[in-house]
MOPAC internal coordinates of N, CA, C and O (Angstrom, degrees):
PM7 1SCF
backbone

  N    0.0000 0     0.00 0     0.00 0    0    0    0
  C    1.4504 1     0.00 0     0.00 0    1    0    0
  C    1.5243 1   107.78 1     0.00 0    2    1    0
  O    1.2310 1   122.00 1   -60.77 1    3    2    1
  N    1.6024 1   113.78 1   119.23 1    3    2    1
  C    1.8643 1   113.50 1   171.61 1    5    3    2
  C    1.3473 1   109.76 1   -96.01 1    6    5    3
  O    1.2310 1   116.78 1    15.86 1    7    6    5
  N    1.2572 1   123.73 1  -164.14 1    7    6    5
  C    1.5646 1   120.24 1  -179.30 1    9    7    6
  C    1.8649 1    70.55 1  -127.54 1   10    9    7
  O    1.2310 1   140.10 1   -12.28 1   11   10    9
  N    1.3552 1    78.62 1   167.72 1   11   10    9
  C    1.7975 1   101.59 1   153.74 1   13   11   10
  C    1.7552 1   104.63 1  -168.32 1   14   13   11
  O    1.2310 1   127.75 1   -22.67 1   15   14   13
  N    1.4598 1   102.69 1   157.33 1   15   14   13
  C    1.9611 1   116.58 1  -161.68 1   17   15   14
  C    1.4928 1    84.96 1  -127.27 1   18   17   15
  O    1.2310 1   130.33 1   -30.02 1   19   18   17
  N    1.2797 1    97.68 1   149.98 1   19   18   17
  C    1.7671 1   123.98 1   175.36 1   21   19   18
  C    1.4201 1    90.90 1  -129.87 1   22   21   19
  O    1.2310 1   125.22 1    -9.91 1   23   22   21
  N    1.4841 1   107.59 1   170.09 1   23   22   21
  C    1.4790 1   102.23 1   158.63 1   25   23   22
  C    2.0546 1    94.31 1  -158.96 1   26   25   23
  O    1.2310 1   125.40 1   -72.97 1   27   26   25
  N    1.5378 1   107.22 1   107.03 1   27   26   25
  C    1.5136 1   114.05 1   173.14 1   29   27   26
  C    1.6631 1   113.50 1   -83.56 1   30   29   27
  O    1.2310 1   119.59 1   -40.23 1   31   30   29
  N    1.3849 1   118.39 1   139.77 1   31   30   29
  C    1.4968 1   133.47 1   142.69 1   33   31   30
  C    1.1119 1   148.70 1   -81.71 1   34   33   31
  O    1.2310 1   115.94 1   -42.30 1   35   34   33
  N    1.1505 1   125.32 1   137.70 1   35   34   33
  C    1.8242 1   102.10 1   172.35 1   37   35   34
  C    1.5126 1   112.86 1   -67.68 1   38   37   35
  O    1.2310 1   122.44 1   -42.90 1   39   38   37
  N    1.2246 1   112.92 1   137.10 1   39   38   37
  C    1.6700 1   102.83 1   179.13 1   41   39   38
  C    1.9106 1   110.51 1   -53.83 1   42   41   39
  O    1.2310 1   122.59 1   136.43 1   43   42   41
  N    1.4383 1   112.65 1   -43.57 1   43   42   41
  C    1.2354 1   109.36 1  -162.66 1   45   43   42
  C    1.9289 1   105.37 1  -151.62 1   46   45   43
  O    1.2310 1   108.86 1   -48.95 1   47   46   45
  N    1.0613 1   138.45 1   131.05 1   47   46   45
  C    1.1809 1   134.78 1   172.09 1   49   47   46
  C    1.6031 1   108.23 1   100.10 1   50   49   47
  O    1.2310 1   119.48 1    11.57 1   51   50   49
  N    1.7370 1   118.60 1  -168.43 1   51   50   49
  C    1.7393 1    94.87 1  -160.16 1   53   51   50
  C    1.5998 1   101.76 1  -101.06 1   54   53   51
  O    1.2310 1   110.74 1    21.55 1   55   54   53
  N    1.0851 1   135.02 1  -158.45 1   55   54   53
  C    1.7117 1   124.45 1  -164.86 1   57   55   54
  C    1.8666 1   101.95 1   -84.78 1   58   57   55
  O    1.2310 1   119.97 1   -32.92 1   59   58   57
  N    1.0041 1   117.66 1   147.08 1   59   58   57
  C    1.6012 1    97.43 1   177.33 1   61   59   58
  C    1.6611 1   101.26 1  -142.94 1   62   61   59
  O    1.2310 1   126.24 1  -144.65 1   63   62   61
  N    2.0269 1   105.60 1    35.35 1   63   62   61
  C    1.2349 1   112.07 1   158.80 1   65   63   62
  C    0.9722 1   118.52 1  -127.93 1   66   65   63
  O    1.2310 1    86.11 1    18.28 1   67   66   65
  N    1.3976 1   170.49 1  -161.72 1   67   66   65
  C    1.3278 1   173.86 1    62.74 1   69   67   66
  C    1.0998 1   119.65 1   -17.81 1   70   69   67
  O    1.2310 1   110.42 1    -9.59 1   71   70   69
  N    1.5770 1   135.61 1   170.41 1   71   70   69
  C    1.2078 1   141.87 1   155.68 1   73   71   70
  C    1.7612 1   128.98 1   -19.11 1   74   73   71
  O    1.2310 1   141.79 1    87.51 1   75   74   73
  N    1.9478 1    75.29 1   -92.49 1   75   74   73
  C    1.5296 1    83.75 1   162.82 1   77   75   74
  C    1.4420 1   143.31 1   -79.57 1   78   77   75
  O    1.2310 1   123.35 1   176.82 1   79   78   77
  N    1.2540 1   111.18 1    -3.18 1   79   78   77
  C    1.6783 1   108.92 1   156.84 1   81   79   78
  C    1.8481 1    96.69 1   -67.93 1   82   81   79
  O    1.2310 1   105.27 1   109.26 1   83   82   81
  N    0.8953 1   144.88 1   -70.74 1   83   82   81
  C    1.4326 1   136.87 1  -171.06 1   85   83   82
  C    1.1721 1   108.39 1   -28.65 1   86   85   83
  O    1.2310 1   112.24 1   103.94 1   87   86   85
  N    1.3093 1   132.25 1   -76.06 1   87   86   85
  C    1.5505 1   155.24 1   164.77 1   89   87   86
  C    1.7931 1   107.43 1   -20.89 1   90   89   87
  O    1.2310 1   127.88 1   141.02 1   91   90   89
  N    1.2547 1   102.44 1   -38.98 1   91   90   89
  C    1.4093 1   108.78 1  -172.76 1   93   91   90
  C    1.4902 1   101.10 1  -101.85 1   94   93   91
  O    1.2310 1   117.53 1   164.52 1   95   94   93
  N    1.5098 1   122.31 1   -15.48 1   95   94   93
  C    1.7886 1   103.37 1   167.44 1   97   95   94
  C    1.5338 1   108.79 1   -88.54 1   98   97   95
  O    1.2310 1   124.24 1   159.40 1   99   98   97
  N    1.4174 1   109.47 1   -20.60 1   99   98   97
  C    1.3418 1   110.52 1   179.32 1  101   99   98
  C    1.6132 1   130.43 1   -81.53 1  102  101   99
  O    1.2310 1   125.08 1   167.21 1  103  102  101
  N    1.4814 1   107.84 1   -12.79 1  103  102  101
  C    1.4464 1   122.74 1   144.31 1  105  103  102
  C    1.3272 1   116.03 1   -70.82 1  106  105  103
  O    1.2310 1   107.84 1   159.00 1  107  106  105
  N    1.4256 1   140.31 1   -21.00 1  107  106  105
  C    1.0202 1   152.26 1  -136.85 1  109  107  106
  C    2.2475 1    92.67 1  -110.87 1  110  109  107
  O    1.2310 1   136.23 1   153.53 1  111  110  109
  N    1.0644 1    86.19 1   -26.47 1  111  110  109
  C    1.4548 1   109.17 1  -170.43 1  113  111  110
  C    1.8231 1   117.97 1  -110.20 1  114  113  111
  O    1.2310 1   114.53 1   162.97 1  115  114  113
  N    0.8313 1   127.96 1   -17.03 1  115  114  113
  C    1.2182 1   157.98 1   138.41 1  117  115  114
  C    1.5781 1   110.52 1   -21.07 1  118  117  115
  O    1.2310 1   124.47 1   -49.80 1  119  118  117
  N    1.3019 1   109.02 1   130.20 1  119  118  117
  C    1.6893 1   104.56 1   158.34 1  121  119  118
  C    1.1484 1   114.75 1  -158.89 1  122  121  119
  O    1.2310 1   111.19 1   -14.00 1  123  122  121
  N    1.0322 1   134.19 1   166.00 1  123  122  121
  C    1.7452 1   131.31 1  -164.78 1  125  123  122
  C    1.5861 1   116.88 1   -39.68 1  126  125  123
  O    1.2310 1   127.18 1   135.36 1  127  126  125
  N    1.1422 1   103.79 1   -44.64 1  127  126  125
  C    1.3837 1   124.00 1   175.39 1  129  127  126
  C    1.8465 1   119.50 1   -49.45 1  130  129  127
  O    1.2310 1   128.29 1   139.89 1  131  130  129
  N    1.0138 1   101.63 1   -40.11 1  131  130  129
  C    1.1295 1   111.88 1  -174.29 1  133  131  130
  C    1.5090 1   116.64 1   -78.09 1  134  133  131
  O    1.2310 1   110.86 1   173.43 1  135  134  133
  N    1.3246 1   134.79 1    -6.57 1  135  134  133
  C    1.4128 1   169.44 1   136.62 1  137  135  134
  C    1.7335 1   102.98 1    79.90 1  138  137  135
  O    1.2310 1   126.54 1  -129.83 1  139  138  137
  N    1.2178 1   105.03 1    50.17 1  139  138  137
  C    1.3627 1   109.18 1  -179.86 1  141  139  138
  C    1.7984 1   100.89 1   -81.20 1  142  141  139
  O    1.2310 1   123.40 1   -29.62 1  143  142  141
  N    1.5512 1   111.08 1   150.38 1  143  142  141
  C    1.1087 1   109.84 1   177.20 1  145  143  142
  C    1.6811 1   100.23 1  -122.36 1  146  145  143
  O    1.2310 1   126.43 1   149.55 1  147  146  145
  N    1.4648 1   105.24 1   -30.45 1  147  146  145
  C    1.8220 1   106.12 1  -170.66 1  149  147  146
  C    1.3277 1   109.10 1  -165.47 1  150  149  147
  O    1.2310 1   132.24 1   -75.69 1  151  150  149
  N    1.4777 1    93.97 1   104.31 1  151  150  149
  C    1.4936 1    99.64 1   178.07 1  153  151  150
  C    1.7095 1   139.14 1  -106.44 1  154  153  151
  O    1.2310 1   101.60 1   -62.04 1  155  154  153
  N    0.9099 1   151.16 1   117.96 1  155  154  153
  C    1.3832 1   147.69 1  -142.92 1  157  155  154
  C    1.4649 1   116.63 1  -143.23 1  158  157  155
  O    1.2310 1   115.27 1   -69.52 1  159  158  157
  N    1.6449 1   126.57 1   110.48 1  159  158  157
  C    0.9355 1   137.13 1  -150.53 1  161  159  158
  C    2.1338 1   103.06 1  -100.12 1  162  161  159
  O    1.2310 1   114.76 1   -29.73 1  163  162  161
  N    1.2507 1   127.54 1   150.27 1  163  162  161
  C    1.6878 1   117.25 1   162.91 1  165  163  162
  C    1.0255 1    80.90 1  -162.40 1  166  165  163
  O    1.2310 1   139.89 1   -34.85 1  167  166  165
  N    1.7225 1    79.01 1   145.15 1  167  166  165
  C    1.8862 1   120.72 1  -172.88 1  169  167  166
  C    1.5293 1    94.72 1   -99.52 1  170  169  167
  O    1.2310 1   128.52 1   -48.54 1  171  170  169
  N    1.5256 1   101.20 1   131.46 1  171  170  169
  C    1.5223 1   104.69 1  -173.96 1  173  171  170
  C    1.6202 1   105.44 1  -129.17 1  174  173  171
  O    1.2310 1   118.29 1    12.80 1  175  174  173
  N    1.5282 1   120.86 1  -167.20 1  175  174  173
  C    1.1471 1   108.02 1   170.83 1  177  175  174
  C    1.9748 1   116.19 1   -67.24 1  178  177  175
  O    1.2310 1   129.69 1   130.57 1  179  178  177
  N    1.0746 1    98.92 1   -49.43 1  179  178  177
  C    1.9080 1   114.21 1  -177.51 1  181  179  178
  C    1.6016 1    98.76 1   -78.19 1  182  181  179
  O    1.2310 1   119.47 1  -159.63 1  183  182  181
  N    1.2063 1   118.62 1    20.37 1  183  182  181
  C    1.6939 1   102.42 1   166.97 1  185  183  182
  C    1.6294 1   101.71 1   129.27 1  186  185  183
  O    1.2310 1   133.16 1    19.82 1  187  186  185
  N    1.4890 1    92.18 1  -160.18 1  187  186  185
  C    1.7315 1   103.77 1   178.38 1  189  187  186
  C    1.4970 1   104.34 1   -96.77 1  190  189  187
  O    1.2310 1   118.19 1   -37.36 1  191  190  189
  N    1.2748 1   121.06 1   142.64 1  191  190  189
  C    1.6987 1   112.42 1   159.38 1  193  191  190
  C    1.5608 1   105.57 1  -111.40 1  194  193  191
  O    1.2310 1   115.92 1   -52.41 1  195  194  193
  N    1.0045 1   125.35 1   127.59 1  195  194  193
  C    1.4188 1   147.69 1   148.10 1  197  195  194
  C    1.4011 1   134.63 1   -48.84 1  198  197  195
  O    1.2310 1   113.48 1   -80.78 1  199  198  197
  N    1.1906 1   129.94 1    99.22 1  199  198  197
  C    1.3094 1   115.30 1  -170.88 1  201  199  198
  C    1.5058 1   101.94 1  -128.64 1  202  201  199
  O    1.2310 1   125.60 1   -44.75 1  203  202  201
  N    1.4590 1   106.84 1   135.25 1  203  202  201
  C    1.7695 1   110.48 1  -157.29 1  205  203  202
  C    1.3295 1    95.08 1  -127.89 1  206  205  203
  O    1.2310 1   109.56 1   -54.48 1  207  206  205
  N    1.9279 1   137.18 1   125.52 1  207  206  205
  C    1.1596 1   118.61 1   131.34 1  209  207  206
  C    1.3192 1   134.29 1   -61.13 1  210  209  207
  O    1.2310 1   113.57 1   -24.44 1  211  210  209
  N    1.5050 1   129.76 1   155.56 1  211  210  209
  C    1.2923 1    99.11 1  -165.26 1  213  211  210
  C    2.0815 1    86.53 1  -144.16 1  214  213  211
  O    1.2310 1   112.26 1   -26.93 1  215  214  213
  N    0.9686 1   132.21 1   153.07 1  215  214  213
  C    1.4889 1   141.84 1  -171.56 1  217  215  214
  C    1.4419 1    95.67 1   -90.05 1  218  217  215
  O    1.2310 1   113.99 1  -115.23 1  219  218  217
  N    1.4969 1   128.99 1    64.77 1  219  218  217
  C    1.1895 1   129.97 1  -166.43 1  221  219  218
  C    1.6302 1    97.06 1  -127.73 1  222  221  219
  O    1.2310 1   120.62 1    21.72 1  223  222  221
  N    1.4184 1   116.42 1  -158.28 1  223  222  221
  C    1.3199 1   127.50 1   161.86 1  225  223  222
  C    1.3597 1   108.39 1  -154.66 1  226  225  223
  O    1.2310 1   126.24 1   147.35 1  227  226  225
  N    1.1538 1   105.61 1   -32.65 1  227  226  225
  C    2.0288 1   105.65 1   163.48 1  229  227  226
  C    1.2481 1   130.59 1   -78.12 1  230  229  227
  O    1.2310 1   114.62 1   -57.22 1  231  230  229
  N    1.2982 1   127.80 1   122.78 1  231  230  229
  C    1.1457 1   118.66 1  -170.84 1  233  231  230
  C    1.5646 1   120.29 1   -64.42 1  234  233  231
  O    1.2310 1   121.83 1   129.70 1  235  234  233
  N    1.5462 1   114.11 1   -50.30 1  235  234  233
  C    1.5031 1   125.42 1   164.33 1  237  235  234
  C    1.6797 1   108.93 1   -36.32 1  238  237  235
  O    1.2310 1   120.68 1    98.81 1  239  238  237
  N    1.3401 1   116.30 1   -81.19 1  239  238  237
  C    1.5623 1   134.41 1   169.09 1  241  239  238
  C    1.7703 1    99.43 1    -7.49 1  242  241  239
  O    1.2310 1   115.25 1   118.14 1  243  242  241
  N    1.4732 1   126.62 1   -61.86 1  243  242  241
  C    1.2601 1   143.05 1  -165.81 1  245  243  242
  C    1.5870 1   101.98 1   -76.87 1  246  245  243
  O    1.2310 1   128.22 1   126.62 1  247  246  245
  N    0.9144 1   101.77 1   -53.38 1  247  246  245
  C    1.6117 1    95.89 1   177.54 1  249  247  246
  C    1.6596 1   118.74 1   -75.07 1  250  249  247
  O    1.2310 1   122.81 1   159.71 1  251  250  249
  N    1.4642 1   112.23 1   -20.29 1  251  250  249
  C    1.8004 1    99.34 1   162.63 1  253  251  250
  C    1.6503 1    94.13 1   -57.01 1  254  253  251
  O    1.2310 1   122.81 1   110.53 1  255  254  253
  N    1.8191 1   112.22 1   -69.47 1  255  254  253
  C    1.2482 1   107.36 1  -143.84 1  257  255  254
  C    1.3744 1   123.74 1   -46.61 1  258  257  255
  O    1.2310 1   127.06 1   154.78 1  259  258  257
  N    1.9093 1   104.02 1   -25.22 1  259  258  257
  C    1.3942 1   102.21 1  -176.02 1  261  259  258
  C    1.5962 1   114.32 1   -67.30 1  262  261  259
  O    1.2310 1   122.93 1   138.62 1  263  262  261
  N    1.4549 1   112.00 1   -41.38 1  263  262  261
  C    1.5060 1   123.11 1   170.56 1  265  263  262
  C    1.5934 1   103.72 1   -38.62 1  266  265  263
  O    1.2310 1   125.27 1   116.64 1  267  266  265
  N    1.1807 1   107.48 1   -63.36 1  267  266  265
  C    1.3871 1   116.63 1  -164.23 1  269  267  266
  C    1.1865 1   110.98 1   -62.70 1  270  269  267
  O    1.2310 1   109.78 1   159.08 1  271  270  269
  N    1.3351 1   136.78 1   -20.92 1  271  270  269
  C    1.5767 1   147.06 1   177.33 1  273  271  270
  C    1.5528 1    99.17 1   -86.73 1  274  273  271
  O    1.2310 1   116.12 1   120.95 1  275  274  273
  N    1.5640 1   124.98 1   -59.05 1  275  274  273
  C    1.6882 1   126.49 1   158.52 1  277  275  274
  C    1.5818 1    98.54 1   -13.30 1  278  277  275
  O    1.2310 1   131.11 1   106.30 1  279  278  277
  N    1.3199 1    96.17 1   -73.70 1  279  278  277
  C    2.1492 1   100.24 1  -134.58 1  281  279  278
  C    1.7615 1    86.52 1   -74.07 1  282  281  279
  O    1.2310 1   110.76 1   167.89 1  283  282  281
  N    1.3066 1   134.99 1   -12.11 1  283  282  281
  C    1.5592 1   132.99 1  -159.99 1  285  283  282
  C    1.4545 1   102.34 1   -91.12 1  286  285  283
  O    1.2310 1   128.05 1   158.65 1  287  286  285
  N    1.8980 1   102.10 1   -21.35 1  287  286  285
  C    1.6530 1    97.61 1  -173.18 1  289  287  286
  C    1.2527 1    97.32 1   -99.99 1  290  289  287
  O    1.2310 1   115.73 1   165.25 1  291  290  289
  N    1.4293 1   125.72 1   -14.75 1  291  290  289
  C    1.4506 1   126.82 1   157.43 1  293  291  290
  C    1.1680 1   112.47 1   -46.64 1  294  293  291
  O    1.2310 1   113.60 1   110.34 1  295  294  293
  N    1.2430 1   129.71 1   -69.66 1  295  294  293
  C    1.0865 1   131.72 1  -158.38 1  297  295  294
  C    2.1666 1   114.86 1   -84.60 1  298  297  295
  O    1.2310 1   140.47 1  -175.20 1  299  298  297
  N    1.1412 1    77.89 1     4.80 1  299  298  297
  C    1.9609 1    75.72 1  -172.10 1  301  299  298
  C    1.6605 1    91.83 1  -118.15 1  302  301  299
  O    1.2310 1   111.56 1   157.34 1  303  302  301
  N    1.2685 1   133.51 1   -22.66 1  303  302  301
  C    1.6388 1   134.55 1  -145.22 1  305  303  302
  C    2.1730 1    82.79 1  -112.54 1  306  305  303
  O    1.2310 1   124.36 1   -76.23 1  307  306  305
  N    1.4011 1   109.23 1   103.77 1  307  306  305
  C    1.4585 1    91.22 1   145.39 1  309  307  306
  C    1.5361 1   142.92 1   -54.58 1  310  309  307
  O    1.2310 1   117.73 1   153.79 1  311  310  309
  N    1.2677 1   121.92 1   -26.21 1  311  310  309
  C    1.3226 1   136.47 1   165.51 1  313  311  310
  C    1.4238 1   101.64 1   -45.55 1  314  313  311
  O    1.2310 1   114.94 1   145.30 1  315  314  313
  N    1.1240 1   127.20 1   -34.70 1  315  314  313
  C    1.6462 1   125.60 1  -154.92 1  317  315  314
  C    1.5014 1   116.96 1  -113.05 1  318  317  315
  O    1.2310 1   128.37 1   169.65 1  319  318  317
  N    1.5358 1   101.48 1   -10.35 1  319  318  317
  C    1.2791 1   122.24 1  -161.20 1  321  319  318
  C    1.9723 1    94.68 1   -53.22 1  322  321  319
  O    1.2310 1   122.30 1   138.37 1  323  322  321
  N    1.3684 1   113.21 1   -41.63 1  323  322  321
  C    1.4536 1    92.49 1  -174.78 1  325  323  322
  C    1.6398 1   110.41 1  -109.56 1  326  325  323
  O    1.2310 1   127.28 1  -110.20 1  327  326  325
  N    1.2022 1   103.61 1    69.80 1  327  326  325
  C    1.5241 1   133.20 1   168.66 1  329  327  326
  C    1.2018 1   119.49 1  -111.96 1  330  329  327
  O    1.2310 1   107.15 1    -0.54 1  331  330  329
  N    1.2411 1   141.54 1   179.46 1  331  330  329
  C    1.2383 1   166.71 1   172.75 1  333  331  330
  C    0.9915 1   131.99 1  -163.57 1  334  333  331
  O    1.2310 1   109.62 1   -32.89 1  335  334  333
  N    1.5934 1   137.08 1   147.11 1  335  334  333
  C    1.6471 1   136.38 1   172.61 1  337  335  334
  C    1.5534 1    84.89 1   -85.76 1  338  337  335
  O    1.2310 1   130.44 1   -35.20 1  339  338  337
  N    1.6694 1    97.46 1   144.80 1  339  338  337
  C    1.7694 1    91.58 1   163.05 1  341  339  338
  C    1.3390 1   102.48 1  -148.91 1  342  341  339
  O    1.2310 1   120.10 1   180.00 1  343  342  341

């Protein structure tokens, strides 16, 4: 098991999600495939950071998927729609 960190923004205006609503669209978004085991979201000044275990052994490998799970709940979750990974 590796970790891997994201870290999302609001594109423009002040945050109008929390932690765990993130955490909970991003389980929400999630599928076996994506081999998350434990995921944990904090609201910071520059955004949310993301921190994902993942049932991997590569560290790189874990950090696409987490990206790739990020930008998928971006793009499927209206809540998130004016977010970004940055």
């Amino acid at each position: 098991m590796v970790t891997a960190l994201a870290r999302i923004a609001r594109l423009a205006g002040p945050p109008d999600l929390d932690a765990a609503t993130v955490t909970a669209l991003l389980w929400d978004t999630a599928t076996t495939a994506d081999r998350i085991e434990h995921v944990r979201a904090r609201a910071g000044p520059d955004g949310i950071d993301i921190l994902a275990f993942l049932d991997l052994t590569d560290p790189e490998e874990a950090h696409l998927r987490l990206r790739a799970l990020v930008q998928r709940a971006i793009a499927t979750t209206p809540r998130l729609r004016a977010w970004r990974v940055i």
